[in-house]
Steps between C-alpha positions, in 0.01 A plus 500: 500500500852397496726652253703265234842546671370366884595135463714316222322295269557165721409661851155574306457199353539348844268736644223419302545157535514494859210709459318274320574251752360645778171547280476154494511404836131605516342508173508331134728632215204612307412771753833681438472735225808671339390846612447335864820408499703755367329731714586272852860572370481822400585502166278508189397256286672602210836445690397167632426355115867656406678318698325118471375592106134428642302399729464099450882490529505723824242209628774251350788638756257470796417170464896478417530636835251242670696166356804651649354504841359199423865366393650581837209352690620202352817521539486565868325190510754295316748659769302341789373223379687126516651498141540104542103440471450601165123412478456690851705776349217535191236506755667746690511732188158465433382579828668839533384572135198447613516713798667774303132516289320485809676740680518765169205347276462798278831545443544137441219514254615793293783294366324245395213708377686753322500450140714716225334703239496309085835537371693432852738284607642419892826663516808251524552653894135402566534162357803435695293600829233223398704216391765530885164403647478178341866470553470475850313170457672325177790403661319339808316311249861381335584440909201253480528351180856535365423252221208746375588661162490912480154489293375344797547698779390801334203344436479435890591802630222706297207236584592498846537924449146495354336259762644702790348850324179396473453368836651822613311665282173357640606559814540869521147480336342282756408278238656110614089460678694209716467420908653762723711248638677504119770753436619644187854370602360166580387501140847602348667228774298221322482593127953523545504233662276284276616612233875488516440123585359451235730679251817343655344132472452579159804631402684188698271289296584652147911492583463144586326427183728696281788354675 
């Protein structure tokens, strides 16, 4: 058992993070006890709940952890991608975050599955690590329709957010029951696409009227 003194308090944190992690490249959250993981870093339990407060909020900074890397997935993307073609830019974002869940489903899942004990709130720091995922696609929306008011696009970027998780979602569940010859990302190409047709007709069509 290591002693108090071997690492500072933010080398352990990021040990049992990135202990965590590697847990969930094979198996669900719910199969990781405390005591299982205190013990794969060899510390004890008790020094694992002083330094997150408890155990929901230790699962809080791993799934902290996983919308980072899913952050700089995206951004990588952005970096290679042609920033002219907005809508092609969107579907491009989706595509890697969906092969971000397929390539780490159970890590992907934790976040999204994780809920906080009564009487918790998401930490500012988390919060900020949810909403720079929808900010990657707000202003690509303003790109498309510049007339579109704030209210708007928010609205856009979390129903397009949404539609994109669940087919993602059913995906890594080998639940979409369609043809072989129909991919996941065929799916996400045509719900964009459809969609963002749609929403920038619309939003040409109320400017004109207002104007």
């Amino acid at each position: 058992m290591a002693r108090r003194n071997d690492h500072t308090s933010q080398q352990l944190s990021d040990k049992i993070i990135a202990s965590a992690i590697e847990f969930l490249q094979h198996q669900p959250i719910r199969d990781l006890s405390l005591r299982a993981l205190a013990k794969s870093v060899g510390y004890s339990a008790g020094t694992l709940i002083n330094l997150f407060r408890n155990y929901n909020l230790l699962l809080l900074a791993v799934s902290g952890y996983t919308l980072d890397q899913i952050h700089q997935q995206l951004n990588d993307d952005v970096t290679k991608a042609n920033k002219d073609n907005a809508s092609q830019l969107i579907v491009s974002l989706a595509l890697e975050y969906l092969q971000f869940a397929s390539d780490h489903p159970y890590q992907w899942r934790q976040v999204f599955e994780h809920q906080l004990d009564s009487g918790l709130e998401i930490n500012l720091i988390h919060q900020h690590k949810i909403d720079r995922l929808f900010c990657k696609v707000e202003p690509l929306l303003k790109q498309l329709a510049p007339q579109a008011i704030e209210l708007d696009i928010i609205k856009a970027s979390r129903t397009l957010w949404a539609s994109v998780h669940g087919i993602c979602l059913m995906s890594i569940e080998d639940k979409l029951f369609m043809p072989t010859q129909v991919t996941s990302e065929a799916l996400i190409e045509s719900l964009i696409n459809h969609y963002l047709t749609s929403w920038v007709d619309n939003q040409t069509k109320e400017s004109f009227y207002v104007n």
